[in-house]
C-alpha positions in Angstrom: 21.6 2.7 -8.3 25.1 3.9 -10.2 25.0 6.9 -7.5 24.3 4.5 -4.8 27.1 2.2 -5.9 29.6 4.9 -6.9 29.2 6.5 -3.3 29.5 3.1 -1.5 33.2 2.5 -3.8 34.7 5.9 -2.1 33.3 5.7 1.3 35.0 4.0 3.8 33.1 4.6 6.5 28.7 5.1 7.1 29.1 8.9 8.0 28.7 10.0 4.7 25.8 8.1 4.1 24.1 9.2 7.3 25.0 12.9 6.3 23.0 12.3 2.8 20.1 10.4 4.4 19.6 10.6 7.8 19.3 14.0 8.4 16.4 15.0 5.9 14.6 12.5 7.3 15.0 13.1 10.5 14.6 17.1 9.2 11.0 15.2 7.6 10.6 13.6 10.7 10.7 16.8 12.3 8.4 18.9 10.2 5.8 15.5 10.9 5.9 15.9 14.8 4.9 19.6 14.9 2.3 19.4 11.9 0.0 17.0 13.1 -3.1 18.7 12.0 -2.5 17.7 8.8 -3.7 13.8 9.5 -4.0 13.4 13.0 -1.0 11.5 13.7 0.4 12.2 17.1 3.8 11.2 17.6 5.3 11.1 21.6 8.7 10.2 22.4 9.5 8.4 25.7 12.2 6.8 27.4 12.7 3.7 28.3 14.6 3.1 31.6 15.8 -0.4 31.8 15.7 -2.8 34.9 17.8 -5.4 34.7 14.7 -7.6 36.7 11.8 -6.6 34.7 13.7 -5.8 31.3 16.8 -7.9 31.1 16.5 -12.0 31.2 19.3 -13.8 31.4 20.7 -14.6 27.2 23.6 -16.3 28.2 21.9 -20.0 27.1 20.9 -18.7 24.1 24.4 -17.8 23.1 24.0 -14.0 23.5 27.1 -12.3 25.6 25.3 -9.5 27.9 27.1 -6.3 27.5 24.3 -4.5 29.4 26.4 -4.1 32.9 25.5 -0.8 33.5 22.2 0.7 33.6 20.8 2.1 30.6 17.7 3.8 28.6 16.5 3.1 25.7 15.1 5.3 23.9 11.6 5.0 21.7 8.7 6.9 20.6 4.9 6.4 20.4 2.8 6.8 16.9 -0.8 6.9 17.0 -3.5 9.0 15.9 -5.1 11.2 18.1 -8.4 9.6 18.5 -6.4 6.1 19.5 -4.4 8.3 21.8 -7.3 10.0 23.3 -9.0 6.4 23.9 -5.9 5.4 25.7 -6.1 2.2 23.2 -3.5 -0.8 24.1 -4.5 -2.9 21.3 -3.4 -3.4 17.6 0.4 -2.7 19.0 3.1 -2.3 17.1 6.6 -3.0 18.3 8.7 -1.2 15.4 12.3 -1.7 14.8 13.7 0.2 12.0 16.1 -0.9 9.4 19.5 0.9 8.7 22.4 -1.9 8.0 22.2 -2.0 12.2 24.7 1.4 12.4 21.5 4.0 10.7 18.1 6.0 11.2 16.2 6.4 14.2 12.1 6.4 15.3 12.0 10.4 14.1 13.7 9.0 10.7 11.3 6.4 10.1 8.1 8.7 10.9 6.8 8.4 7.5 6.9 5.0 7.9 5.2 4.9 11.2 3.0 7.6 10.4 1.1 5.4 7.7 0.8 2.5 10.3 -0.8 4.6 12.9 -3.1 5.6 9.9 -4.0 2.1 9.6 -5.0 1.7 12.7 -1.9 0.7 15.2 -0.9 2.3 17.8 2.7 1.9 17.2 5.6 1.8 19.9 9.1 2.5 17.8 12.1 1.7 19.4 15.3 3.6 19.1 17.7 0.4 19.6 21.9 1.0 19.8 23.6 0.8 16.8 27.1 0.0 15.8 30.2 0.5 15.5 29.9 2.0 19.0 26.8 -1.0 20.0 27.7 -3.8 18.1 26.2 -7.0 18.5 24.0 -7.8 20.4 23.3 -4.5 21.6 20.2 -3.8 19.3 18.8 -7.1 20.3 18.9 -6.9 24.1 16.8 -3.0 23.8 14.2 -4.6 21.3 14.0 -7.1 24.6 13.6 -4.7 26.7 11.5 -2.5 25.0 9.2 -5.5 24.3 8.9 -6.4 27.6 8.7 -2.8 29.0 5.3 -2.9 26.9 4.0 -5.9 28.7 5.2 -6.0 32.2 5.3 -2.2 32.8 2.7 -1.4 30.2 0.4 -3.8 30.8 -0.1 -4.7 26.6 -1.5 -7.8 26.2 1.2 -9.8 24.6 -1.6 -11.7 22.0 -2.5 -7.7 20.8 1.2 -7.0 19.8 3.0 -7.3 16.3 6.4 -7.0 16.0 7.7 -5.5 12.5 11.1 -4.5 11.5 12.5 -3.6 8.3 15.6 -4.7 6.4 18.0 -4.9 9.7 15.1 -3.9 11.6 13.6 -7.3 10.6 16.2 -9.6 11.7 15.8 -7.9 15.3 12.4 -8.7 15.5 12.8 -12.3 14.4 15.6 -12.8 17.1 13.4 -10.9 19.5 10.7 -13.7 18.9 12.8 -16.5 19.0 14.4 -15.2 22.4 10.9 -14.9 23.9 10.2 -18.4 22.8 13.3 -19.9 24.1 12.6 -18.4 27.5 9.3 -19.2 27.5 8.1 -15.9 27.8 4.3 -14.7 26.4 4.8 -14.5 23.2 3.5 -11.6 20.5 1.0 -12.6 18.4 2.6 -12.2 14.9 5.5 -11.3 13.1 5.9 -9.0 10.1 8.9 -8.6 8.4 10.1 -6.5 5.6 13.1 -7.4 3.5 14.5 -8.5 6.5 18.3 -9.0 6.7 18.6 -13.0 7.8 22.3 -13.4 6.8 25.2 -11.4 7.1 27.3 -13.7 5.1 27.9 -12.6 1.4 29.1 -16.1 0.5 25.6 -17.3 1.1 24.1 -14.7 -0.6 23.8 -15.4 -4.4 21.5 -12.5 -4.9 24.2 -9.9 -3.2 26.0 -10.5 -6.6 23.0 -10.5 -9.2 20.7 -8.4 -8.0 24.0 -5.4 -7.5 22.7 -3.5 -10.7 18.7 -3.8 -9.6 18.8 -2.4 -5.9 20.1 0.7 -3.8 21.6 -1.4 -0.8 24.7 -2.0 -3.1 25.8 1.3 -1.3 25.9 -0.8 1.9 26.7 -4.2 0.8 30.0 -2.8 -0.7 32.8 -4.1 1.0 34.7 -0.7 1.9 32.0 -0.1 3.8 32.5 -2.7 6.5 28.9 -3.2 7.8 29.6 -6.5 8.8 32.7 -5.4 10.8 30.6 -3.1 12.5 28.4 -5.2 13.5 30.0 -8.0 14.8 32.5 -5.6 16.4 36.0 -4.6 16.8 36.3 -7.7 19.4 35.3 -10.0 16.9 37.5 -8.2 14.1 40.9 -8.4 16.2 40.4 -12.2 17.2 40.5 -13.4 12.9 38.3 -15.5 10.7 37.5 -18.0 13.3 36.1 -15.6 15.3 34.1 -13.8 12.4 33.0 -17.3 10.9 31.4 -18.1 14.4 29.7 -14.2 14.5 27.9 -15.1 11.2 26.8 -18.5 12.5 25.4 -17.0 15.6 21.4 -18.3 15.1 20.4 -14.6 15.8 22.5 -13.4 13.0 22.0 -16.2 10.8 17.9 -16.8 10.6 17.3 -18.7 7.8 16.6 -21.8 9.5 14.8 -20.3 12.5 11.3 -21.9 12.7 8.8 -18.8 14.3 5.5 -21.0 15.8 3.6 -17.3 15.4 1.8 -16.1 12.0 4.7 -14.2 9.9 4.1 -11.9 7.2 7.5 -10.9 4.7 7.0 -7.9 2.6 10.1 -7.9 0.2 11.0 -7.3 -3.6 12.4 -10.7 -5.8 14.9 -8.2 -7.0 16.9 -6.6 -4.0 20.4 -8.5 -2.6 18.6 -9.5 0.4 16.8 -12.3 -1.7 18.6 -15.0 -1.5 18.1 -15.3 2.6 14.5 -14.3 2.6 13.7 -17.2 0.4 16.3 -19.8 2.5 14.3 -18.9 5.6 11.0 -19.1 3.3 12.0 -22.3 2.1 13.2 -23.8 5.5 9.8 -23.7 6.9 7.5 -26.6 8.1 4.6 -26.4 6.0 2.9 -28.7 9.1 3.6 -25.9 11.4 4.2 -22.9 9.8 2.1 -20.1 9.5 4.1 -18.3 6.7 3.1 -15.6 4.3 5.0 -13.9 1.7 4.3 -11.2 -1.1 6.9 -10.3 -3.1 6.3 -6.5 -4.3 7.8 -6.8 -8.1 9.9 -4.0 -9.7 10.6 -3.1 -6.3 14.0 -2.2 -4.5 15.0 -3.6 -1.4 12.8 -2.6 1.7 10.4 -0.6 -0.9 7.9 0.5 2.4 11.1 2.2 3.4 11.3 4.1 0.2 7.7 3.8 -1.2 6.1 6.3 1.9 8.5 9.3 0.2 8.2 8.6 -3.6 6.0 6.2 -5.8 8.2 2.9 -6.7 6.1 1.3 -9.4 3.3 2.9 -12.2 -0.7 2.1 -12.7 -0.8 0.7 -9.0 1.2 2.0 -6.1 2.4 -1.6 -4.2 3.2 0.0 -1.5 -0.2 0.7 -0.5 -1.2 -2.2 -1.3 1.3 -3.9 0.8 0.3 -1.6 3.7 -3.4 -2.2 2.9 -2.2 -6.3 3.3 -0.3 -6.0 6.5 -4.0 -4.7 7.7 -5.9 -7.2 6.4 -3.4 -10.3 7.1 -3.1 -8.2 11.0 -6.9 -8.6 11.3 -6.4 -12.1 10.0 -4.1 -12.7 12.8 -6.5 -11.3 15.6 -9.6 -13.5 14.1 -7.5 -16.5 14.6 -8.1 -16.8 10.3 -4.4 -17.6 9.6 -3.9 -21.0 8.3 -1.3 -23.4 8.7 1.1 -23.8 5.9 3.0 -21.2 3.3 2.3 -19.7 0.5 4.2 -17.4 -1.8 2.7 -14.6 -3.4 4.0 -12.0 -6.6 1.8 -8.7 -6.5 2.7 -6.6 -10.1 1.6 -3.2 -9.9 -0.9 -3.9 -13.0 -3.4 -5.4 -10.4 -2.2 -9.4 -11.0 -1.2 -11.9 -8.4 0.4 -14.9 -8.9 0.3 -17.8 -6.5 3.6 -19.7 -6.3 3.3 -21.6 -3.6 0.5 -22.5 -1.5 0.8 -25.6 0.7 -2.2 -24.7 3.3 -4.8 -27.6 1.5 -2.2 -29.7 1.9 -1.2 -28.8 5.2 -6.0 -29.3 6.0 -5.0 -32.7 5.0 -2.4 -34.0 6.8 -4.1 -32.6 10.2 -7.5 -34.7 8.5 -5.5 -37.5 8.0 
């Protein structure tokens, strides 16, 4: 965490960073494509080439400026194993957005990642959104629209077979992906998933930016020099001052912690990583009469540990990042069987085997619908 830390103070900019991590995985990413004997994981990228009629509703009433005047691809890659590929299977679909602070990574990065989902059992459709500075907002979110709808109008995916997962920036795509579909009344996905998802950009909300700086690597993005928040809200925002900014981090598909999903949603995140502080706002905002919430919390785990679990082990006796894979499975067939009840609970999974309930309001929840 020192390295990550030290790095972040003496880098002004996300180049070096991407130099130091993006391209061995991508290099990883790589070696994956053109090895697939060694599990059967077949990985095909596509492109995406975006109608502005079948791909592109209007935003504008949600608050979402459309930058998208010109026409555009986007580009995104399939993950399956060969057996699901050979079957020409359309169900179990995942819509993947990766994390990266919204300006890193790509699909080819994140093929460890999606390699152990299609070993699962999804057949997973990862989406190589723009990033910033050159994409800022809203960029990203108008291709994980498109992309999501590409895979039911074009595609013909049955909306109620698709989950959409994203990780740490990745994560607060998908959740403003769903609650765009909802607002236009689109079909809707089935379920969310979200790991360590990224729910506020403000750091003066964020108590656990501060405390948890010593117990997590993203303190090499969170650090100020670094001007990920800039980036993202973008140089327009920037020029025109703090009023301008203040409204950006406001923006309900920036700021998520009150957002109110009416799917099942799984979050996958670590009590000790700087994200903590929004993932338990938006855990704490929810409805227990309509919510369908779940959340583990992986302990003695960094921020976004399935990110960083697939390439080396994060905790002793138990690895918890199978075992959070292995419950995305289960919870996913949970989903499917209709077995998700109303209500939240809060889970902490220690890699000696123990969980711990913390909260768990879904008897209560059976009794107000009795009542």
């Amino acid at each position: 965490m020192a390295v990550g830390r030290s790095l972040g103070a003496v880098t002004p900019s996300h180049w070096p960073i991407r130099i130091v991590t993006e391209i061995p995985l991508a290099v990883m990413g790589s070696v994956l494509k053109r090895v697939p004997a060694l599990d059967g994981v077949v990985y095909r990228p596509i492109k995406i080439k975006v109608d502005r009629e079948r791909h592109e509703p209007d935003l504008s009433a949600l608050g979402i400026p459309d930058y998208n005047d010109k026409s555009r691809v986007v580009g995104a890659e399939w993950v399956a194993t060969r057996e699901r590929f050979a079957a020409g299977l359309r169900t179990d679909v995942v819509l993947f957005l990766h994390g990266g602070a919204f300006c890193l990574y790509s699909p080819r990065s994140y093929r460890p990642v999606t390699r152990q989902l299609a070993k699962l059992g999804f057949t997973v459709l990862a989406a190589n959104y723009r990033k910033s500075p050159k994409h800022p907002f809203p960029s990203g979110l108008h291709d994980a629209i498109a992309a999501y709808l590409w895979l039911v109008r074009d595609e013909g995916v049955d909306p109620a077979r698709i989950l959409l997962l994203g990780d740490s920036a990745g994560g607060a795509l998908a959740l403003g992906l769903f609650q765009a579909i909802s607002a236009l009344d689109l079909l809707r996905p089935a379920a969310v998933a979200l790991w360590s998802p990224c729910l506020s950009m403000d750091p003066r909300l964020l108590d656990s930016v501060v405390t948890n700086a010593d117990k997590d690597f993203l303190s090499v993005l969170t650090n100020h020099k670094l001007g990920i928040i800039r980036m993202y809200a973008g140089d327009h925002v920037v020029r025109a001052g703090k009023p301008a900014m203040d409204e950006f981090l406001a923006n309900p598909f920036v700021k998520q912690t009150s957002a109110q999903p009416s799917c099942p949603v799984l979050i996958q995140s670590s009590p000790s990583e700087q994200l903590a502080t929004c993932i338990s706002d938006f855990y704490a905002s929810q409805d227990p009469a309509t919510a369908r919430v779940q959340h583990d919390l992986l302990v003695d785990t960094p921020h976004d540990p399935f990110f960083i679990g697939v390439l080396i082990p994060l905790t002793a006796n138990q690895d918890l990042v199978q075992v959070g894979f292995q419950r995305l499975w289960k919870w996913w067939r949970d989903v499917q069987g209709g077995a998700v009840p109303f209500g939240k609970v809060q889970r902490m999974w220690y890699a000696d085997g123990r969980v711990e309930v913390v909260d768990d309001t879904t008897a209560r929840t059976v009794q107000i619908f009795e009542a």
